[in-house]
C-alpha positions in Angstrom: 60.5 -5.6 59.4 61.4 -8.7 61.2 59.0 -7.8 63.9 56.3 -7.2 61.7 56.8 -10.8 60.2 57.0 -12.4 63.4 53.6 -10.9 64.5 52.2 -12.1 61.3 53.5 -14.9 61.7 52.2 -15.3 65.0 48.5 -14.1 64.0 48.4 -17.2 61.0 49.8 -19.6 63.6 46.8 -18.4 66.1 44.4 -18.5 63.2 45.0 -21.4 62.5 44.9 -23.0 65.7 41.4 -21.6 66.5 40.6 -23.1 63.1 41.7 -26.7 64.1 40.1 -26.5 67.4 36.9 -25.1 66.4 36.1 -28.1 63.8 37.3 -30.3 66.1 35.0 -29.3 68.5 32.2 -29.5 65.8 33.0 -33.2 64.8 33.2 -33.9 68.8 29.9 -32.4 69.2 28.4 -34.3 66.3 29.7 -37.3 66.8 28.1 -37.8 69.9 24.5 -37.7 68.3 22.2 -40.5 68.9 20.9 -42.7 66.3 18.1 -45.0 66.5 18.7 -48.8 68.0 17.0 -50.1 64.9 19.1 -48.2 62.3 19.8 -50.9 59.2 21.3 -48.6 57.0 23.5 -44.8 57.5 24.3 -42.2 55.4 27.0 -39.3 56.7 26.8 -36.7 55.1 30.5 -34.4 56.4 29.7 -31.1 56.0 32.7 -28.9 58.0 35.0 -31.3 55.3 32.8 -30.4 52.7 33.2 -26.8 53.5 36.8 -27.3 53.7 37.4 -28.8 50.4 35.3 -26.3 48.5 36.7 -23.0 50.9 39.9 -24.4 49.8 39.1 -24.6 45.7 37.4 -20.9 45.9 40.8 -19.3 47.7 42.8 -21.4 44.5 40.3 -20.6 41.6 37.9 -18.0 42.3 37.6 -17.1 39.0 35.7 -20.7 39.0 32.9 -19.5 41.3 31.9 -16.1 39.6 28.5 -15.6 39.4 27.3 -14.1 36.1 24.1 -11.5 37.4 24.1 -8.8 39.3 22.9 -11.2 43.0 25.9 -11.7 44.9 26.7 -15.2 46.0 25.9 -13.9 50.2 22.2 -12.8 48.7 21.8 -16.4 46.9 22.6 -18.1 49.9 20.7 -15.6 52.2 17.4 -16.3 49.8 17.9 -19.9 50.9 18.0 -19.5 54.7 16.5 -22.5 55.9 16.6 -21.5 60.0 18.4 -24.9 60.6 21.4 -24.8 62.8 24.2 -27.2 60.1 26.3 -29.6 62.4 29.8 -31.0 61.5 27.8 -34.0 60.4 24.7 -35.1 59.6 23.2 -38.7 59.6 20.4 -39.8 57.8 19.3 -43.3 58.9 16.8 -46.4 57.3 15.1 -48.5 60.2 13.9 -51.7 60.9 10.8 -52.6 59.8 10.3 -49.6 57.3 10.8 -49.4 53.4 13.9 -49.6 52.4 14.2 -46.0 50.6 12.6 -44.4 53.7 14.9 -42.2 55.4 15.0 -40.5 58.9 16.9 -37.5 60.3 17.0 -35.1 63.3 18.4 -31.4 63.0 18.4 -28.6 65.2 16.4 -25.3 64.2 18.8 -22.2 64.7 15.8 -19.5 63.6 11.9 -20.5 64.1 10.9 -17.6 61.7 13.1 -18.7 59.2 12.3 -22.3 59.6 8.6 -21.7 59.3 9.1 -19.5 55.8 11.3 -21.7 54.4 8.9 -25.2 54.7 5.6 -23.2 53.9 6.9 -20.8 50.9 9.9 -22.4 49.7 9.0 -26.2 50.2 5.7 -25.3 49.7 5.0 -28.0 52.4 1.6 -28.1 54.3 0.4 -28.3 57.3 -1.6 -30.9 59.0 -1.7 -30.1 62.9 0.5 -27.2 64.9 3.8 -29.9 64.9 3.2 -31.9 61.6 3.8 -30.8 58.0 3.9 -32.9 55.1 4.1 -32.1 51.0 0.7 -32.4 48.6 2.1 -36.3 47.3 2.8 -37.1 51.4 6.4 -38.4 50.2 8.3 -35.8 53.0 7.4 -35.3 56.2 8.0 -32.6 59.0 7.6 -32.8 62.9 8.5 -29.7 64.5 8.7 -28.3 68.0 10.9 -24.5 68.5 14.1 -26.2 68.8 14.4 -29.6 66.4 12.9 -30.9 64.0 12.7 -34.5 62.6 13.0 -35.2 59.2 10.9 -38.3 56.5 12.1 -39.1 53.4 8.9 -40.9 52.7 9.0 -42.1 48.6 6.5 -45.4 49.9 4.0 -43.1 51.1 3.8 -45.0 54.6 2.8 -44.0 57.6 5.9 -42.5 59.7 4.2 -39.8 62.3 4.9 -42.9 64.8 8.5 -43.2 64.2 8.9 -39.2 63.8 7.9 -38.8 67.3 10.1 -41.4 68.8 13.1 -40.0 66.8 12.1 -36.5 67.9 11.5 -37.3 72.0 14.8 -39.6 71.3 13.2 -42.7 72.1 14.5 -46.1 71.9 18.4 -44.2 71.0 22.0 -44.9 70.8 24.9 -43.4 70.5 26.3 -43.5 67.2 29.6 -44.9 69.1 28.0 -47.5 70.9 26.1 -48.7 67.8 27.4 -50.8 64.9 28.0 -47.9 63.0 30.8 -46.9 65.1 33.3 -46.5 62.4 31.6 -44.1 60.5 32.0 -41.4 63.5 35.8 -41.0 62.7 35.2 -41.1 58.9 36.6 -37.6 57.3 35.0 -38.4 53.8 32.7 -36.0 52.2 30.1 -38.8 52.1 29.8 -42.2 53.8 27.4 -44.8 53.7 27.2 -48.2 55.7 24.7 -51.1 56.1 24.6 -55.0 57.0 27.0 -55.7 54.2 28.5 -52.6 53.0 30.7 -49.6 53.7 30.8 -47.0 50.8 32.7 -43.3 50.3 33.0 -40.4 47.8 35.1 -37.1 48.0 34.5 -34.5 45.8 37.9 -32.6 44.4 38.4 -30.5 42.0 38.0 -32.1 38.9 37.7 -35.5 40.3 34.9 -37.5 42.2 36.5 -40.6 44.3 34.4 -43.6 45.2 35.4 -46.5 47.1 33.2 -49.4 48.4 33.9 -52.8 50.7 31.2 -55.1 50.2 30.3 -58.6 50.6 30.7 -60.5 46.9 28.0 -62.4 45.8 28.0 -62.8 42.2 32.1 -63.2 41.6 34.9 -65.7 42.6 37.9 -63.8 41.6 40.7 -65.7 40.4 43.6 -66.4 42.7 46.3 -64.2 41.0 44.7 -62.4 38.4 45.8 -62.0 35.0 44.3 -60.2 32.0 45.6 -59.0 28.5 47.3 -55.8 27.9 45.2 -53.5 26.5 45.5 -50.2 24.5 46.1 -47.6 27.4 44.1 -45.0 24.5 41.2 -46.9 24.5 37.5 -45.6 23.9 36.4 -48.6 26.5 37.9 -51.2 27.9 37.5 -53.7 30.5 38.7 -57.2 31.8 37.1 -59.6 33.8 39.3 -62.6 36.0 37.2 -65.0 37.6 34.3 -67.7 38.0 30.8 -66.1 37.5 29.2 -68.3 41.2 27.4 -70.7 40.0 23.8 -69.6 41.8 23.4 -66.7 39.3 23.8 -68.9 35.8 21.1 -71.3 34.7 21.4 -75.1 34.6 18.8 -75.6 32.0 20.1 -73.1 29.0 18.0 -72.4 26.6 18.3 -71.8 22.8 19.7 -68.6 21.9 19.9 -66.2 18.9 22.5 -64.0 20.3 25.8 -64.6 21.4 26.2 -62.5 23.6 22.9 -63.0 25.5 23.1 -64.0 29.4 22.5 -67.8 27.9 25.3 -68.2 25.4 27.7 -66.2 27.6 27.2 -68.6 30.8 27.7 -71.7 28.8 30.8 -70.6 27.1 32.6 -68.4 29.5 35.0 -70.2 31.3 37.0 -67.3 34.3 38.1 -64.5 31.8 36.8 -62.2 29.2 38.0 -58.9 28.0 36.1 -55.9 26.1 38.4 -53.4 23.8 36.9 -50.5 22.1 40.0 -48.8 20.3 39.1 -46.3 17.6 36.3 -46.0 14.7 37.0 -47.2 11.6 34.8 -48.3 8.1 33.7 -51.3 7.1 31.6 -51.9 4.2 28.2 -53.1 4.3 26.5 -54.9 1.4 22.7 -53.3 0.6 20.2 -55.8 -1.3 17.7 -54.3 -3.5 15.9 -55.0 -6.4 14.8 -53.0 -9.6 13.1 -53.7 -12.8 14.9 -54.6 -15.8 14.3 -54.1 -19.5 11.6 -57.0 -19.5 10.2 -55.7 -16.5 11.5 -58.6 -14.2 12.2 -57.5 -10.7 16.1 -58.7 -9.8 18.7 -58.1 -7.2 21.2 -55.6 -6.8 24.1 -55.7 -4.4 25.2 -52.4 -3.2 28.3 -51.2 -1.5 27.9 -48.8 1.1 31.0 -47.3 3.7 29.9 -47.1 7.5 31.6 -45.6 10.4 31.6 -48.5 13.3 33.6 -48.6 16.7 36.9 -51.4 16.4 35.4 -54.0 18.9 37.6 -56.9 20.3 36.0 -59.5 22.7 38.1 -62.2 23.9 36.8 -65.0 26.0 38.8 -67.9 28.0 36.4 -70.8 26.7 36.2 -73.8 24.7 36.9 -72.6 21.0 35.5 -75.7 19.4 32.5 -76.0 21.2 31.6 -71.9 20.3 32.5 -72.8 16.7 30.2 -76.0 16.4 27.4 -74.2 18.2 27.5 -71.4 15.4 28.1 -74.4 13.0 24.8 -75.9 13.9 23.2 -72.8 14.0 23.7 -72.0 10.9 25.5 -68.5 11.7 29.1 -69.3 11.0 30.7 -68.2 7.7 33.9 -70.8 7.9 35.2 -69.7 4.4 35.6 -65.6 5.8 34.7 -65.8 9.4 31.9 -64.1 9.8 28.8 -64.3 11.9 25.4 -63.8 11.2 23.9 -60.4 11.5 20.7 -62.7 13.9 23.9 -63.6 16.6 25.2 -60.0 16.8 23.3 -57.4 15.5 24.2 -53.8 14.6 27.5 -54.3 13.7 29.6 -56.9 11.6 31.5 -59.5 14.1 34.4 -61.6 12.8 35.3 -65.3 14.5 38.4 -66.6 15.7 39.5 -70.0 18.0 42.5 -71.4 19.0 44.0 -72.7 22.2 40.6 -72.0 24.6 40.4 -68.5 23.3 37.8 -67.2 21.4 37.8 -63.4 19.8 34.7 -61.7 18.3 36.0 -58.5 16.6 34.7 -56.1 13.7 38.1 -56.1 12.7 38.4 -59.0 9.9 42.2 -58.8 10.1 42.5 -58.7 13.9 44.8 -61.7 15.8 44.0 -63.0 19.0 46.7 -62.0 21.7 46.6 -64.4 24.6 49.9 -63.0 26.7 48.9 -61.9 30.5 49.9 -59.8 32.5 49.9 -59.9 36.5 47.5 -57.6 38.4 45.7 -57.1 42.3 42.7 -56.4 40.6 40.5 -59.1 39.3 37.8 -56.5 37.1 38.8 -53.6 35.7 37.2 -50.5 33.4 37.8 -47.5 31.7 35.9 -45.2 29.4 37.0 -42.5 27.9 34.3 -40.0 27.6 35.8 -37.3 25.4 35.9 -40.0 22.6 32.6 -41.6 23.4 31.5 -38.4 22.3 33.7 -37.9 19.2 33.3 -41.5 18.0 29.0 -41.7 18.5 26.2 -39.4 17.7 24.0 -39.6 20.4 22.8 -36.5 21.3 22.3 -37.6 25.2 25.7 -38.9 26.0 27.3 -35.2 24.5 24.3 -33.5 26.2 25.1 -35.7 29.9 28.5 -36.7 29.8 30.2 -33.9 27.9 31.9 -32.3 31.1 33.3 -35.7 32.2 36.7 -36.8 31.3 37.2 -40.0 31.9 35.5 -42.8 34.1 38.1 -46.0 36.3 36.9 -48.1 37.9 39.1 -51.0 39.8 38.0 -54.7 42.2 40.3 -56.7 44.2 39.3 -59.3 46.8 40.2 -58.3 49.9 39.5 -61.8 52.0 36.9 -64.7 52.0 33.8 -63.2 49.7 34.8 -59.5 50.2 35.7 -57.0 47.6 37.0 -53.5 47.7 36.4 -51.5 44.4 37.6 -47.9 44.1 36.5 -45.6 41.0 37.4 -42.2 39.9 35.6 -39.7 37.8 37.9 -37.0 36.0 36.1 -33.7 34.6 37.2 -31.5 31.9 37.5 -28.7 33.9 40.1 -29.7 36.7 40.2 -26.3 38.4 36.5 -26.7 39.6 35.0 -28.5 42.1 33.6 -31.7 41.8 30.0 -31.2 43.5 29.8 -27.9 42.0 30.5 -29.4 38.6 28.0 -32.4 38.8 25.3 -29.5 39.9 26.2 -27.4 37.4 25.4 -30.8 35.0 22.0 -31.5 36.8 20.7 -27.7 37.8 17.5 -28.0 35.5 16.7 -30.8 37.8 17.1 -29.0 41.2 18.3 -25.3 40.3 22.1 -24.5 41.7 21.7 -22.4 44.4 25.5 -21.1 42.8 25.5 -19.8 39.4 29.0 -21.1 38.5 31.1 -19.6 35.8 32.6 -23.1 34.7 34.9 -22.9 31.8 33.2 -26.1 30.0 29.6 -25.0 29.1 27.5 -27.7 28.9 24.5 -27.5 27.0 21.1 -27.9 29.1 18.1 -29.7 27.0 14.9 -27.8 27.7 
């Protein structure tokens, strides 16, 4: 028995060694592929981690990835052979003097017969000369020789036979690791991007899609040590902001405006913090003018009380409470006796006032106190929704129809030096057993047809 254990021991231990060094050797392989010299933007996209990750959630809940006919998962995939020969990685690349949503690639082709079916039946492309092949609106484009092929994404509709055939005869090339783009080689996230000013990820778990993103700030200066108000952890929606809007995005010259809460009003009033709080639903009453016809025939008013269901809403703003109260003063949209502001400032739903000590609060709540304690943070912007009450607490068919497998969406910034920020997000799904990027096809398969059919335990209905 011991001996028995010890070879299995030894066969796992030799498994998994071949396992390491194989993918190693792919990311060594595709790391050294060569990238044009007048790449501006990249996108890696890590397929041997991808594989990993979802190999990983299969062998931990298969049940997840049972397919409901009688095609096996091995025939689905068969049916959408493509001929290409996958690396470990694959870049996609915008250049230099192209538009900006054109992209490039290069890939290897493993099987010319397959190849050749798969763009003529199954892309239905067509083709122009014995190398080139393009699709009826011209937006994807194919040059072709037996063993590569390079790639257009082509949504201007430009001309890009020129720049296919110097990325297929590798002209004008660099090594990914002698480029700018350097970094990105040693990346292990599912997905990468990277440009002049940005450098983006996203993993896909199960149940959980992280983002993260460094980029250079433009619109935010975020305050030194940021503090915000404690908010209701079992909020609908929340979010805080802590800092100086730059002063190159607001307007010298503001105009007149009949909301509050248009980009005009908010500018002028809104000092470096302001905080959004979405709690619960509750009723408020709304008054209904009419008019009838009494005995004598004269037409006169009737006030009618009528119960609506309306989200609890808190807005508080660091700013100059006497100035917001005298602008509504002059206005005319300021009711001083009860607080309330005209339906013409803030439509849809009834907003209460309140001002004291350079804060202002706009609430539905009439009762509702403003609560100015802080507390201390790293992050200077922070949001949350919670998607499972969204749903409960609205009737929009669309956000049920979208966002009904989601969870819950949170979404963090710091500064992270001299006009930088990192932000980080993460997207929780109702089903955590699941993939991630399984999930979000699952969500999206009338748009581009799953190639899985996945047995996921939340069903989300599919608008025809």
């Amino acid at each position: 028995m011991v001996k028995f254990l010890k070879i299995t021991a030894a066969i796992v231990i030799l498994l998994l060694l071949f396992y390491f060094v194989f993918f190693k050797y792919r990311q060594i392989q595709a790391n050294k592929i060569l990238i044009p010299a007048t790449t501006q933007t990249l996108f890696k996209i890590n397929v041997d981690e991808l594989y990993k990750t979802l190999a990983v959630s299969y062998l931990k809940h298969p049940s997840q990835y049972a397919g409901t006919d009688k095609n096996s998962i091995r025939e689905k995939i068969a049916d959408l052979n493509s001929g290409l020969r996958i690396p470990a990685n694959i870049y996609i690349y915008a250049l230099k003097g192209t538009a900006k949503n054109t992209l490039f690639t290069r890939l290897e082709i493993a099987d010319t017969s397959a190849f050749n079916h798969f763009i003529l039946k199954k892309l239905a492309l067509l083709k122009k000369d014995a190398h080139f092949f393009e699709s009826a609106d011209s937006t994807f484009g194919l040059l072709v020789n037996k063993k590569t092929v390079s790639i257009a994404f082509n949504m201007a509709k430009e001309p890009i036979r020129h720049i296919l055939e110097e990325i297929h005869d590798q002209n004008n090339m660099v090594k990914i690791s002698d480029s700018k783009f350097a970094q990105m080689a040693s990346l292990s996230d599912h997905l990468s991007f990277q440009d002049a000013e940005n450098l983006s990820k996203i993993n896909f778990t199960d149940g959980k899609i992280d983002f993260s993103s460094e980029f250079e700030n433009k619109w935010i200066e975020p305050a030194a040590e940021p503090r915000h108000r404690m908010l209701n952890p079992e909020s609908t929606l929340s979010f805080w902001l802590n800092g100086k809007i730059k002063s190159d995005l607001t307007e010298k010259n503001h105009t007149m405006s009949l909301s509050l809460l248009s980009k005009d009003s908010f500018f002028r009033f809104y000092q470096d913090y302001v905080d959004f709080e979405w709690t619960k639903t509750v009723t408020q009453v709304d008054t209904i003018v009419g008019y009838e016809y009494n005995d004598d025939f004269e037409q006169v008013e009737k006030k009618i009380l009528r119960d609506r269901k309306i989200p609890s809403i808190t807005i508080n703003l660091n700013s100059d409470d006497k100035a917001v109260s005298n602008y509504l003063k002059s206005l005319g949209a300021l009711d001083q006796s009860t607080g309330k502001i005209s339906s013409a400032m803030i439509p849809l739903y009834q907003f209460y006032f309140r001002g004291s000590n350079g804060n202002v609060q706009l609430s539905t709540i009439k009762s509702a106190k403003p609560d100015v304690k802080r507390a201390s943070s790293d992050d200077f912007f922070y949001f949350k929704v919670d998607f499972k009450k969204l749903i409960n607490q609205t009737s929009i068919p669309l956000i049920a129809d979208k966002l009904g497998t989601f969870s819950q969406l949170e979404i963090k910034a710091k500064s992270i030096g001299k006009n930088k920020i990192k932000l980080e997000s993460e997207l929780l799904f109702l089903n955590k057993d699941a993939n991630a990027l399984m999930q979000v096809l699952k969500v999206f398969q009338n748009g581009f047809k799953s190639a899985l059919d996945l047995n996921l335990s939340v069903d989300i209905p599919v608008s025809k």
